[in-house]
Phi, psi and omega in degrees: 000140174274164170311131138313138181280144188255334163196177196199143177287126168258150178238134188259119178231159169224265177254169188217097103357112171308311151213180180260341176305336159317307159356321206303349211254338171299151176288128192319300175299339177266350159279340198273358169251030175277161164222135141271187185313278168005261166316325182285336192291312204290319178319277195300341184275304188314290204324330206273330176293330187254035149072048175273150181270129157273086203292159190240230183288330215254341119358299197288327167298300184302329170292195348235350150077004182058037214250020167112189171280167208049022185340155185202133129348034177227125256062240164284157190217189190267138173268113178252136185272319163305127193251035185194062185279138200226145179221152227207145178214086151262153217270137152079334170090044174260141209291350189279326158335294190318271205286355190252302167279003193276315183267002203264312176276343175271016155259343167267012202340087174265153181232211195182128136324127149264112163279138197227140190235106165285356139299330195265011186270155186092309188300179188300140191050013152262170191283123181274167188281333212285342184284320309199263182316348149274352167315160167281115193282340164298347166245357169219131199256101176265153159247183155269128177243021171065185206259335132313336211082325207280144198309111195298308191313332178284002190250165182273138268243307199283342176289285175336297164297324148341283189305310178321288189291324189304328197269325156323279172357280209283320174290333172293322170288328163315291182278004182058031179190167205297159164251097195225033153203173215220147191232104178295119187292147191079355222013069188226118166200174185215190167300314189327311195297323171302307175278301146337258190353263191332295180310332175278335169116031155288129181210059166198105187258123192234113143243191185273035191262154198267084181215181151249138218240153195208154187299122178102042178219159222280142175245055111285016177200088170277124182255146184253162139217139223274113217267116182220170186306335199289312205302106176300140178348292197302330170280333193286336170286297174311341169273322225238348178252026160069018166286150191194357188275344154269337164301336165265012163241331192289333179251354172288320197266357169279324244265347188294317173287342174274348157292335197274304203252011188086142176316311193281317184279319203280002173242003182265308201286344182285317197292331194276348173249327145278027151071050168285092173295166162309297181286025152246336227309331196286311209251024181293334179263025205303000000 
């Protein structure tokens, strides 16, 4: 019998940009989580060298066994031959996600969460509604990235929901079919967001804690990690075999001034040093 996987890595991408110098008009932060084409190509060959599996939606239902909302990992599970399961995501809906990397995973054949920030749909170097009903649904799963961006935990309890359901709607009426997972912007949530998710009916929540997530932990807490031009081979190879302990010191130490000033002051103070205008301010916190 094979073994059942006991846990698997998500990997956070947000766009893959043919170069990033298209860009130039964007903040150094919101650029710094871009990959390119090139490197995101060199990525997807690693993965396939280090004998990683690419789980898709229906993979993914099965580790978590389907036992309802708050779904929890404990009983049957999916069976895999592959000792190294990776689940692939991006953030935010820039259309280059799509048309740059969309072919680049359907030739290794992979597929990927989409997250989608429904205001931000239309605009310049985003995903238009008209693009939507045409993705390839064999390679892109859409979620919700809520409908603003804005950091869910900061908001009053009727906001929250707002953002939820609202971004919920609108992406089920577009594409004609249910919506049941959630990408937190920022990874910044708490219970409230957990819980308002579950009422609208999300039953799968992916934020950003640096983690390998294992069967029997809630997948209203999904952990990511987040994949940038920056990330070197050796991590990266270290993130798809689950070594996670310098990314996990690496995000205890950015993670120290937000502790320190709080969520609202430590993003009023990131935007201002990294040169966030008011007319980004909307995508500064990815």
């Amino acid at each position: 019998m094979t073994k059942q996987r006991e846990t698997f890595v998500c990997l956070m991408y947000h766009n893959v940009p043919a170069t990033a110098a298209s860009y130039a008009e964007l903040s150094p932060s919101i650029r710094s989580y871009f990959v390119e084409r090139e490197l995101f190509a060199r990525q997807m060959q690693m993965l396939e060298e280090l004998g990683a599996t690419c789980w898709g939606p229906q993979a993914l239902a099965g580790f978590y066994a389907e036992q309802g909302p708050g779904v929890r990992g404990q009983g049957s599970g999916i069976n895999c031959p592959v000792p190294r399961p990776v689940v692939l995501t991006f953030d935010d809906g820039w259309r280059e996600s799509v048309d740059t990397a969309g072919p680049i995973l359907e030739s290794h054949g992979y597929d990927a969460m989409l997250f989608i920030t429904t205001d931000l749909i239309g605009r310049p170097h985003f995903l238009a509604r008209s693009q939507m009903d045409r993705l390839p649904r064999h390679v892109f799963r859409i979620g919700s990235h809520g409908r603003s961006h804005r950091l869910l935990s900061q908001l009053p309890a009727h906001d929250i929901h707002e953002e939820l359901a609202g971004s919920k709607a609108y992406l089920e009426d577009a594409l004609g079919c249910p919506v049941d997972a959630l990408s937190v912007p920022g990874g910044v949530y708490d219970d409230r967001v957990q819980h308002i998710a579950a009422e609208v009916g999300y039953r799968f929540l992916f934020t950003s804690r640096v983690q390998a997530n294992a069967r029997g932990q809630d997948a209203r807490a999904i952990g990511r990690i987040a994949i940038r031009q920056s990330t070197s081979p050796d991590a990266f190879r270290r993130i798809v075999l689950q070594q996670l302990g310098r990314e996990r010191l690496r995000q205890w130490f950015i993670q120290a001034p937000k502790r320190l000033l709080g969520d609202a002051r430590y993003q009023r103070l990131r935007s201002r040093l990294l040169g966030v205008t008011s007319e980004h301010k909307d995508m500064g916190n990815l």
